[in-house]
C-alpha positions in Angstrom: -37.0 -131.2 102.2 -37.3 -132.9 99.4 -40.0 -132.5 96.6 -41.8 -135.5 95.7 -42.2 -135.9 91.4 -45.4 -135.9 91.8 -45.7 -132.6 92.8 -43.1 -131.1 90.6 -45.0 -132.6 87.2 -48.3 -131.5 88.7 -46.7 -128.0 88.6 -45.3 -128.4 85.4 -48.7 -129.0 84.0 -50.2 -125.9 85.7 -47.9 -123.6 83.8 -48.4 -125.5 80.9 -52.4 -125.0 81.0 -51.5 -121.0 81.8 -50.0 -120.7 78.8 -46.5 -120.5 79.4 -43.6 -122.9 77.6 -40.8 -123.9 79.9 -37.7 -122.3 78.1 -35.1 -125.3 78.3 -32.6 -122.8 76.5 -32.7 -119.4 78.8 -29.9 -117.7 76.2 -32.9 -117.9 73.5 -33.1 -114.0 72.0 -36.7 -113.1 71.2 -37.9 -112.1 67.4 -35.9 -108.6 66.1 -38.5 -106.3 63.8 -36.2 -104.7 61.0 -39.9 -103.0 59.7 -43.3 -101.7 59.8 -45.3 -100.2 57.0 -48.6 -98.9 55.8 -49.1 -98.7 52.8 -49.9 -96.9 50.6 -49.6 -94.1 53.3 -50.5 -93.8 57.2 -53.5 -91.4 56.5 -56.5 -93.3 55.4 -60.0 -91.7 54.6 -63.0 -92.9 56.8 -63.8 -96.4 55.6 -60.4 -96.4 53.5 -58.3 -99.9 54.0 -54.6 -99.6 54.3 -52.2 -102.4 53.6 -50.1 -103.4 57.1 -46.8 -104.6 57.2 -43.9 -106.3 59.1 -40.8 -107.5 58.4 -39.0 -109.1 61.0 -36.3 -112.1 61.9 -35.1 -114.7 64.4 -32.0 -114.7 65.4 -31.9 -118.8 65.7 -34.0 -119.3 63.0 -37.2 -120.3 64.4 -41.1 -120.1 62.5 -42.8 -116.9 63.4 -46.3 -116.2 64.1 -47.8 -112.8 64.5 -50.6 -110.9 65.8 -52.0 -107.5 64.9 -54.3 -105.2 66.9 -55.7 -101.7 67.0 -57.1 -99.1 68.9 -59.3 -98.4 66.2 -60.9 -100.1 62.9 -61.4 -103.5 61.5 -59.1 -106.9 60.0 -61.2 -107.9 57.9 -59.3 -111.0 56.8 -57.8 -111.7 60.4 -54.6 -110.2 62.3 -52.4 -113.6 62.2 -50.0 -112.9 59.2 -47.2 -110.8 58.2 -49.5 -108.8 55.9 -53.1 -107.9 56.9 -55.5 -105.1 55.4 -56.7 -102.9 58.0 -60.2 -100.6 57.3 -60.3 -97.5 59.1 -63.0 -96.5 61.6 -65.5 -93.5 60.6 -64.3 -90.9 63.2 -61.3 -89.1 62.1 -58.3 -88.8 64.1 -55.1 -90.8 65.3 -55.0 -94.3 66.4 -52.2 -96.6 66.8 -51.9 -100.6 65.3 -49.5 -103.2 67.4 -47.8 -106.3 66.1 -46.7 -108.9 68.0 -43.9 -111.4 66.9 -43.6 -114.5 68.4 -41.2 -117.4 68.5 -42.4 -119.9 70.1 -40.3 -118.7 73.5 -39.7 -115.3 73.2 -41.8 -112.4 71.3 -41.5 -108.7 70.0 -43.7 -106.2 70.0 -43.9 -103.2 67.2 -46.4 -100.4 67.0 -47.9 -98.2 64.0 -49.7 -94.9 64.4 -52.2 -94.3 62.0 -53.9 -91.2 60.5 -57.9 -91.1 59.5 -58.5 -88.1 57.9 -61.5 -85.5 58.2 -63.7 -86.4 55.4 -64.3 -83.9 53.0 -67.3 -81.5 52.9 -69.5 -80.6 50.1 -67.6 -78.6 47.6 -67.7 -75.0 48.8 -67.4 -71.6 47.1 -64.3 -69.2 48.6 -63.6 -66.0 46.7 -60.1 -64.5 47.6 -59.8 -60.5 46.5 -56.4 -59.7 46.5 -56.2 -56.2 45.7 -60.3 -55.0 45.5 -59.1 -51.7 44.0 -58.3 -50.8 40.3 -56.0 -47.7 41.8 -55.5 -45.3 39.7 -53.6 -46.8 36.3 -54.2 -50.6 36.9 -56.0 -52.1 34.0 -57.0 -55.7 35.3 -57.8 -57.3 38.5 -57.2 -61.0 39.8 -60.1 -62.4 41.7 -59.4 -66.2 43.1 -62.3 -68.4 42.9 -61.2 -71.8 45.4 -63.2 -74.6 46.3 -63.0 -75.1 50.4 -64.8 -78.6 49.9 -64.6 -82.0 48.0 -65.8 -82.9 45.1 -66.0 -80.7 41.7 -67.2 -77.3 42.3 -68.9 -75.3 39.0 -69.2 -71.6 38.9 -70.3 -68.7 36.9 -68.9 -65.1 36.9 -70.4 -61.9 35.8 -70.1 -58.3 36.3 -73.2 -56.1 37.6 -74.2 -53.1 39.5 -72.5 -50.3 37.4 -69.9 -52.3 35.7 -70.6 -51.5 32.0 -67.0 -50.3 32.3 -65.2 -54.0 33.6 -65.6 -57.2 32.1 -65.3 -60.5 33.6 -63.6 -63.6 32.3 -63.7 -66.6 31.9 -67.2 -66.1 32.4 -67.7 -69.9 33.8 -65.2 -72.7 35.4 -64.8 -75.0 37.6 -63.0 -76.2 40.5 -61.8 -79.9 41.6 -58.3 -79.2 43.0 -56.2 -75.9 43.4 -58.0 -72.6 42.2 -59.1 -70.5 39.3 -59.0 -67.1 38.7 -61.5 -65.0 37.3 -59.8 -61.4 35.5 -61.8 -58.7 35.8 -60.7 -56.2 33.2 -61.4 -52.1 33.5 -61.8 -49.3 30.9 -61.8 -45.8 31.8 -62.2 -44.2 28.8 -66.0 -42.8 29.0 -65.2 -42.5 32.8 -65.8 -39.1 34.7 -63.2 -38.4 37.3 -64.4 -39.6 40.8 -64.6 -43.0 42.1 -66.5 -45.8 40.4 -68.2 -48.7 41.8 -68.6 -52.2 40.3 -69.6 -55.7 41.8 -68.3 -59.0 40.4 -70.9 -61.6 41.5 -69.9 -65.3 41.5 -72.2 -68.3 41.6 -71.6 -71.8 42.5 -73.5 -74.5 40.8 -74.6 -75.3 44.3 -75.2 -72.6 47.1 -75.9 -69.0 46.4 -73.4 -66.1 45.5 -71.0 -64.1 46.2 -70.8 -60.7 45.4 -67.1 -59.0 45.2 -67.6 -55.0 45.3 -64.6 -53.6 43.3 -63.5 -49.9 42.8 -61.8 -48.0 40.2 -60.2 -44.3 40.9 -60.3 -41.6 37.7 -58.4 -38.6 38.3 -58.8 -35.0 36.0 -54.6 -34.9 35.8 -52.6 -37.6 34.5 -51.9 -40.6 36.5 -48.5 -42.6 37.0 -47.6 -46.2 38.3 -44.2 -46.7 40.0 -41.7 -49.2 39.9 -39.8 -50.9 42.7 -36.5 -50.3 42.6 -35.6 -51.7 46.2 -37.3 -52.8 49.6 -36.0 -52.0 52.8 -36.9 -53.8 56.3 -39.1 -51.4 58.3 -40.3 -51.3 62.1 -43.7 -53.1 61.3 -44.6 -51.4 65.2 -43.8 -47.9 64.2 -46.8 -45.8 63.1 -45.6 -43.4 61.0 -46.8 -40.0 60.7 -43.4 -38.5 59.1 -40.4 -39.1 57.0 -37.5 -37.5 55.7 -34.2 -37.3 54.6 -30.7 -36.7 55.9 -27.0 -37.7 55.0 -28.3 -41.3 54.3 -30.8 -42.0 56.6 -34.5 -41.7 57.2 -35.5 -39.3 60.0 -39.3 -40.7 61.2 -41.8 -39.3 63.4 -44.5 -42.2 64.7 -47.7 -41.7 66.5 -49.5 -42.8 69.3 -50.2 -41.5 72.8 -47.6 -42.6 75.0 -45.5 -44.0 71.8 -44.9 -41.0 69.7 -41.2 -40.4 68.7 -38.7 -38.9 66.5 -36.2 -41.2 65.1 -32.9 -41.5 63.2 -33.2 -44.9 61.2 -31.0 -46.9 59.1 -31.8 -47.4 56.0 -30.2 -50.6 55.1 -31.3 -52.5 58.4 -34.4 -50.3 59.7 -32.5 -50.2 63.2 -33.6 -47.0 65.2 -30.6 -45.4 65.4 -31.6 -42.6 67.7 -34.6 -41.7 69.2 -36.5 -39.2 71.3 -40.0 -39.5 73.1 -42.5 -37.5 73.2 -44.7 -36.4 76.3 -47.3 -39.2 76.6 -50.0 -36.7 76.1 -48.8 -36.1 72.8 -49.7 -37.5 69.4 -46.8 -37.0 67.0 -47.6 -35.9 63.4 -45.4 -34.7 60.6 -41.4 -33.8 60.0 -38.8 -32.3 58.3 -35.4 -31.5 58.1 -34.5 -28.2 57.8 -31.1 -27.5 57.3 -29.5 -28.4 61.2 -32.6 -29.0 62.4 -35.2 -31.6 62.5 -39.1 -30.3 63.0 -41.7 -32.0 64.3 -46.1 -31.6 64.5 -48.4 -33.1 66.9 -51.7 -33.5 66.1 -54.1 -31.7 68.3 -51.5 -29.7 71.3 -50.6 -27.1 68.8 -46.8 -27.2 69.2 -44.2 -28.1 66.8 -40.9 -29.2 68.3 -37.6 -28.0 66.9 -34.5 -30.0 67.5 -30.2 -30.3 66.7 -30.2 -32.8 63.4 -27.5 -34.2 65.3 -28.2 -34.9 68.9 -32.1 -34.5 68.8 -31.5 -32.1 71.6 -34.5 -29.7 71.9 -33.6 -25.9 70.3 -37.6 -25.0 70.2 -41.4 -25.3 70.4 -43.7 -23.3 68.0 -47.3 -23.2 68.5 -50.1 -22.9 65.9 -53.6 -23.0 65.9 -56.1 -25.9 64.3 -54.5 -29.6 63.6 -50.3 -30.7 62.4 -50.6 -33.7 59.8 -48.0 -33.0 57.8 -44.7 -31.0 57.2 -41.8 -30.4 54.4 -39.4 -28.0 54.0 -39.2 -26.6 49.8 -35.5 -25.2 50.3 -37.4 -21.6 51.6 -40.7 -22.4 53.2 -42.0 -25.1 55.2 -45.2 -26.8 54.0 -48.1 -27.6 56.4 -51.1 -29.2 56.0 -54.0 -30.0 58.7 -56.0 -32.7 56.8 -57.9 -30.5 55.0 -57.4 -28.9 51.2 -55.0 -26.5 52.6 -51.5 -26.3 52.4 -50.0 -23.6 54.6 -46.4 -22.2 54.4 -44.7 -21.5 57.2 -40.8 -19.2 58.0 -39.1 -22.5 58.9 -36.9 -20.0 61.7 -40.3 -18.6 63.5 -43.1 -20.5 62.1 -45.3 -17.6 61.4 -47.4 -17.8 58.5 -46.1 -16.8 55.0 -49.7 -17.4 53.3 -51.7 -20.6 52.1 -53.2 -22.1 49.3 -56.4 -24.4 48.8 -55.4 -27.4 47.0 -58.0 -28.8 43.8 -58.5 -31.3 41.6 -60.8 -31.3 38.2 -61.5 -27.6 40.1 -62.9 -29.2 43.2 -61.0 -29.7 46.4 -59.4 -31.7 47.7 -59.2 -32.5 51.3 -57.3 -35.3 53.5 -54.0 -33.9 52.6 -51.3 -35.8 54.6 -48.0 -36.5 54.6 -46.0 -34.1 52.7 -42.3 -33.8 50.9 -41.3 -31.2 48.6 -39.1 -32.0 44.7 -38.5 -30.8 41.6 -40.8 -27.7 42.5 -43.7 -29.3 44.2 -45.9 -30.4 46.8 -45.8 -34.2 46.9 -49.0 -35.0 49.3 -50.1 -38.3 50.3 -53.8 -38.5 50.5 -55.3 -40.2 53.7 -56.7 -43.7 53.7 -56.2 -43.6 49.7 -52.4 -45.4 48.4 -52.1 -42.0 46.0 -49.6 -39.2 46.3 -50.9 -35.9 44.4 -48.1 -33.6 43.6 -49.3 -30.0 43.5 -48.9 -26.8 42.1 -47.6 -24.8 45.0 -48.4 -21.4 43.3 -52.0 -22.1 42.5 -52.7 -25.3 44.5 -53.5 -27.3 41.3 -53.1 -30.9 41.1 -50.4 -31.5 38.2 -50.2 -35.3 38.2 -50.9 -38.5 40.8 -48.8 -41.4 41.9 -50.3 -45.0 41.8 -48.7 -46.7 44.5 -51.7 -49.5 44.9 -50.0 -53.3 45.6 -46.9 -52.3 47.3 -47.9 -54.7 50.2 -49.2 -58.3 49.9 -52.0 -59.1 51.0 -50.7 -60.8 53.7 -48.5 -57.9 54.6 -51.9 -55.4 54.0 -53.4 -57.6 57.2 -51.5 -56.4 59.2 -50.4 -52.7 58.3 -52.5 -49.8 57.9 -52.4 -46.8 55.3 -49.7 -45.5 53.1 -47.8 -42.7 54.8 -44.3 -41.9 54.5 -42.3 -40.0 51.5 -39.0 -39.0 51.7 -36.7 -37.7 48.8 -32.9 -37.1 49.2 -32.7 -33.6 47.3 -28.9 -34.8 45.9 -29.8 -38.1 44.1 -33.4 -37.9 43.8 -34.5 -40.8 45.6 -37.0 -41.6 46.9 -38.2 -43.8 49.8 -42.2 -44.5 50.7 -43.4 -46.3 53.9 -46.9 -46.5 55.6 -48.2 -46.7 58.9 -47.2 -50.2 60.6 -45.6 -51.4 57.0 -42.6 -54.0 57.3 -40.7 -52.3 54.6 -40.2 -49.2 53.5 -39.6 -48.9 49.2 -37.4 -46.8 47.3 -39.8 -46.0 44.4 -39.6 -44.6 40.8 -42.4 -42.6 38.6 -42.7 -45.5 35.3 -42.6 -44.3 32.2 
């Protein structure tokens, strides 16, 4: 059939009044965006107004005309241009802006995502305590005053409760980006021994304080700091409860019920070499090495466990009364302690008791003794939940001097670990090695000058 003209123009009009434009060249390629851009960045603040871009081209030539949109905020001057200002919306979060190209015949489309930020709060006061405690020899503390809102924060800084002995400064600051630190500065000189209690207190020049309790150690006997002299990757899943020695590794005892073990580990890496289990009743405490053998405590089922340094094949069990924390071998005797001010020597063949001592500091005990190795003539004793080591006197149980070990661990590190407890010396070169209980490193340590 044939269509009359009548019909065809009538048709012609209808797409014409739809919107459409008959295309009389079908090989006609529609606009090509080279770019899109916001300026001066895709993250805007609530109410902020960024700068919308697009560059694009015809590939005959032809006038373009565009046409911006957005999920979200206003054009305040209009959406048909190449460049148009955009003003973000109030609510935070992602939205996306669309540009549409068009030439006449064919059009391309383009699409921005967009940021609108969280607006700032109020300034706010954080304090960030890095290391709380003075230890024993540290001088000066860093306390970080940061401001968790917008806006300038002011503050002011002193030192109360007791602290006639610290000093604070600066004694005022404040805040618009980044942090300041406030130095809070220690002196022990009309200091008994004991532990000392001080409380920094900072105040905002909005919002009430906030009080940072801080603690400074004095010992009767002379105090040391170490130095670092190299760090060593640790199992940060092993709880030690023992270390030791032997031809250039670390033997380790870890606790736990039902995750207690002796271990051979390598230095160098921290891969467990070796290891042996104990019963999953059994909480494993201290060990030592004792010429072919390797010895081992539990805590509270009275047996030590004797094994081949070698093979950690089981040669003999030992039993004792009261608690096993920890255990060292002097050369002659084996050194015990339970946790309290007692150190107890032991025949490292039989384990019988050879006699004991009560261990004092200033001429009053002092309890908590853990983890124990044995140098240069003496008892070197961790003391629990503290990051000293006293080394003692063996004869008379006198403290001769302490270790500092305070700030081995960052505080990111001190998150997730618990306390010092670990020492091992190799009694040919003298070194030694420190750990703690779920600590990603272990430290080879020196006593500074």
């Amino acid at each position: 059939m044939r269509a009359h003209p009548l019909v065809f123009c009538l048709f012609a009009a209808a797409l014409a009044a739809a919107g459409c434009i008959l295309d009389s060249d079908p090989a006609n390629r529609p606009p090509a965006i080279a770019a899109l851009a916001a300026a001066p960045s895709a993250t805007a603040d609530p109410g902020d107004t960024l700068s919308l871009s697009v560059r694009a081209d015809d590939p005959e030539g032809e006038p373009l005309t565009y046409a911006w949109s957005a999920t979200r905020g206003v054009f305040p001057a209009g959406t048909a241009a190449a460049v148009v200002d955009w003003i973000a919306p109030a609510q935070a979060g992602p939205c996306t802006a669309t540009v549409r190209v068009d030439d006449g015949r064919n059009a391309a489309t383009g699409s921005l995502v967009l940021g609108v930020s969280t607006p700032p709060g109020p300034p706010s006061l954080v304090i960030e305590t890095p290391q709380p405690s003075f230890g024993l020899v540290g001088t000066r503390l860093a306390v970080v005053v940061r401001n968790g809102g917008g806006g300038a924060l002011g503050w002011s800084a002193a030192v109360t409760t007791g602290g006639s002995w610290a000093a604070a400064t600066p004694a005022t600051g404040t805040v618009t980006t980044g942090t300041d630190t406030v130095w809070v500065a220690a002196d022990r000189t009309s200091l008994t021994p004991g532990t000392h209690y001080c409380a920094l207190v900072v105040t905002p020049d909005t919002g009430g304080p906030r009080t940072v309790p801080l603690r400074a150690y004095v010992t009767a006997e002379p105090a040391h700091g170490v130095d670092v002299l190299a760090t060593f990757p640790h199992d940060p899943g092993a709880f030690t409860q023992g270390l030791a020695w032997d031809r250039g590794a670390l033997v380790e005892g870890t606790g736990h019920y039902g995750e207690s073990e002796l271990r051979r580990v390598e230095l160098a890496t921290g891969t467990v070499l070796q290891s042996v289990a104990l019963a999953a009743n059994e909480f494993g405490e201290g060990v030592a090495v004792v010429r072919d053998r390797a010895l081992q405590l539990t805590w509270q089922n009275h047996r030590a466990y004797a094994r081949d340094l070698t093979t950690f094949a089981p040669l003999d069990t030992f039993y004792y009364t009261g608690e096993g924390w920890g255990l060292a071998w002097d050369g002659a005797r084996l050194v015990m302690s339970d946790g309290s001010s007692a150190l107890v020597f032991r025949d490292p063949d039989t384990f019988a008791e050879l006699g004991r001592v009560t261990v004092t500091t200033g001429g009053a005990e002092l309890e908590r003794l853990n983890e124990l190795e044995c140098a240069d003539g003496l008892v070197w004793a961790n003391v629990w939940l503290t990051d000293f080591i006293a080394r003692i006197e063996p004869s008379t149980g006198a403290v001769v001097d302490w270790l500092d070990l305070t700030g081995l661990l960052t505080r990111e590190q001190e998150l997730d670990a618990d306390v010092l407890n670990g020492i091992a010396i190799d009694p040919v070169s003298g070194r030694v090695f420190v750990t703690g209980k779920d600590w990603p490193a272990v430290f080879e340590i020196q006593v500074a000058d």
